[in-house]
Residue, then its C-alpha position, 0 to 999 in steps of 0.5 A: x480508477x480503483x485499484x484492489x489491494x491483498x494484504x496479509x496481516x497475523x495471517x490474515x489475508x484483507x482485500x480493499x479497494x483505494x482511490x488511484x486518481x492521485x499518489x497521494x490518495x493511494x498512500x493515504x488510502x493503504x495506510x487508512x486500512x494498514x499495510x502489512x509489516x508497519x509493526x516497528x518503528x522503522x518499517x513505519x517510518x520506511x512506509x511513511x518515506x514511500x515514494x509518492x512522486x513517481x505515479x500510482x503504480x510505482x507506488x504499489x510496485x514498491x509497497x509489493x516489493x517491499x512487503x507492505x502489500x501482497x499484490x494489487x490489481x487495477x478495477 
């Protein structure tokens, strides 16, 4: 399974796709193409403490709620 990714960055709205077969695959896939927001140190270092131990829609669940991603959708 897929899921598609909205993300903004400067203004600029991205759509990507990422695998969902594991969490962590889905993490390292938003954060090969970026995330929005990750330009302090502190806001890498809260994406790179994403919760990745509670299944790929709590992932995407937060990276919504915490702005790192726009929205999402499973394909």
């Amino acid at each position: 399974m897929t899921a598609t990714i909205n993300t903004r960055e400067n203004g600029i709205y991205t759509i990507n796709t990422i695998n969902t077969k594991s969490t962590e695959l889905a993490w390292q896939g938003m954060s090969e193409f970026g995330v929005d927001d990750c330009q302090t140190e502190g806001r890498l270092i809260e994406w790179q403490d994403a919760p990745d131990d509670r299944g790929v829609e709590y992932l995407l669940d937060w990276a919504v709620e915490n702005g790192f991603i726009s929205s999402y959708y499973f394909d």
